[in-house]
C-alpha positions in Angstrom: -7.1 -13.3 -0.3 -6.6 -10.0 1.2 -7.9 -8.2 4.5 -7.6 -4.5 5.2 -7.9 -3.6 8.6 -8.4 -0.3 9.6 -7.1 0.1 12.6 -8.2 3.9 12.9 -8.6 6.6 9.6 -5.0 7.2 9.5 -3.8 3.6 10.0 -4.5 0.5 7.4 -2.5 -3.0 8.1 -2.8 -5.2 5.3 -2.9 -9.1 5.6 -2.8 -12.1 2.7 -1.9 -11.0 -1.3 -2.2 -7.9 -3.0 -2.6 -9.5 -6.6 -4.6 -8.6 -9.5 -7.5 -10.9 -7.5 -7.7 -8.6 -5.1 -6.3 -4.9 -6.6 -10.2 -3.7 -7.5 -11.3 -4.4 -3.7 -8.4 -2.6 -2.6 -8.3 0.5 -5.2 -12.2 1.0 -3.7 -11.0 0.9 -0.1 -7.5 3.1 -1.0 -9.9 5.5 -2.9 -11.4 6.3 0.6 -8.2 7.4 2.1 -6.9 11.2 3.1 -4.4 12.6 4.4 -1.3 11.1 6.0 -2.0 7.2 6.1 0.3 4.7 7.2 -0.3 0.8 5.8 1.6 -1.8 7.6 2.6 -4.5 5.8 4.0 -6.9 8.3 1.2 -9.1 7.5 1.1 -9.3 3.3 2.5 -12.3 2.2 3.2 -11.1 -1.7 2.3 -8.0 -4.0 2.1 -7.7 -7.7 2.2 -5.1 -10.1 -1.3 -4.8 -10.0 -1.3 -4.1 -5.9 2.1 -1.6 -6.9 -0.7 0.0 -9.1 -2.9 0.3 -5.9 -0.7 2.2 -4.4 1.1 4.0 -6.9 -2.7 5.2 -7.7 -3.1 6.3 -3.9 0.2 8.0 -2.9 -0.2 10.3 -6.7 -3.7 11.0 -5.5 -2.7 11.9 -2.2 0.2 13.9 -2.6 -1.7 16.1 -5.4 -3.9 17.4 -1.8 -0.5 17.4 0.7 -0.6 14.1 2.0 1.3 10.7 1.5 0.9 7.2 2.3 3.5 5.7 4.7 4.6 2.3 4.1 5.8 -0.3 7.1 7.1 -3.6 8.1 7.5 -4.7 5.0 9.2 -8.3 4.8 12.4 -8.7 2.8 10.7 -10.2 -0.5 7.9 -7.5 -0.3 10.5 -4.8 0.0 12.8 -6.2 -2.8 9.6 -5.8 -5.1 9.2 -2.2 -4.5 13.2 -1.7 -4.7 13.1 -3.6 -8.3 10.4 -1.5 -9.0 12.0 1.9 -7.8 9.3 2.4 -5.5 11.8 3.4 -2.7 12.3 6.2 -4.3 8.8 7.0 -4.4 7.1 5.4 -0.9 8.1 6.3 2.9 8.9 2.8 3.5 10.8 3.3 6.6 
């Protein structure tokens, strides 16, 4: 299961899995996002490649208009997924 919270338009926490269960719920909710946003992930449990999609998906979309999608408080096994993946090179995941 996944919840995102939006905590105001520029701020998402997530909380549960971002699997392949969940990744058309959240590419519908990411698809509503501008800007600068930051997602905190202090909260999400696990990602797959489907939820990497999610947001690989988002941060191209966003960037093509100036903006980019923030990502924090990632735990150690989240962050190891998107260093695998060579997301770090990609996200703000400071």
């Amino acid at each position: 299961m996944l919840e995102i919270i939006r905590e105001n338009a520029q701020t998402v926490r997530l909380k549960g899995r971002l699997d392949a269960t969940q990744s058309e719920m959240a590419f519908t909710e990411f698809d509503t996002f501008s800007g600068e946003v930051t997602v905190h992930f202090d909260q999400l449990e696990y990602i797959s490649s489907a939820g990497l999609s999610v947001l690989l998906h988002t941060q191209q979309r966003l960037s093509g208009s100036g903006g980019m999608l923030r990502l924090r408080g990632l735990n150690p096994h989240v962050r190891l997924v998107f260093e695998y993946a060579g997301f770090d090179q990609i996200f703000d995941m400071g």
